[in-house]
N, C-alpha and C positions, 0 to 999 in steps of 0.2 A: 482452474483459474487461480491459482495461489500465487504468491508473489513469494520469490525466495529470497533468503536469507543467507548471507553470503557469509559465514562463520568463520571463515580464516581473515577476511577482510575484518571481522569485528574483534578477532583475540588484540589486532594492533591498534584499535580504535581507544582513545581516551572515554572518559565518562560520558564529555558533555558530546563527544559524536559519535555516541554512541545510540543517545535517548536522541538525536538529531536523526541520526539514519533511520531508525524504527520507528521515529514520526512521520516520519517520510514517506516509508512502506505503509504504513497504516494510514496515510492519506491519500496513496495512489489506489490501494484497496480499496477504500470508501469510492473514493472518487469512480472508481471501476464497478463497485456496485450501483452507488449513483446513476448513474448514466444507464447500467443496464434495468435498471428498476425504469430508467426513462425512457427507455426504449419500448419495454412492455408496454408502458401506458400508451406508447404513442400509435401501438401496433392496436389497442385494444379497440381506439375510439373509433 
């Protein structure tokens, strides 16, 4: 379940969208374990 990182899209990428994109990915991630953590719970009760 990993989220990829698209590395030729980032050589062209300035700074600030750079830490913009990988916030991104790191929030779709979370969000993606979020949910699956939410799901367990919801299978558990």
């Amino acid at each position: 379940m990993s989220i990829k990182v698209d590395h030729n899209a980032m050589k062209v990428m300035s700074k600030e969208e750079k830490s913009t994109y990988l916030n991104k990915i790191a929030k779709t991630a979370k969000d993606k374990k979020d949910k699956a953590i939410n799901d367990k719970n919801v299978v558990r009760k």
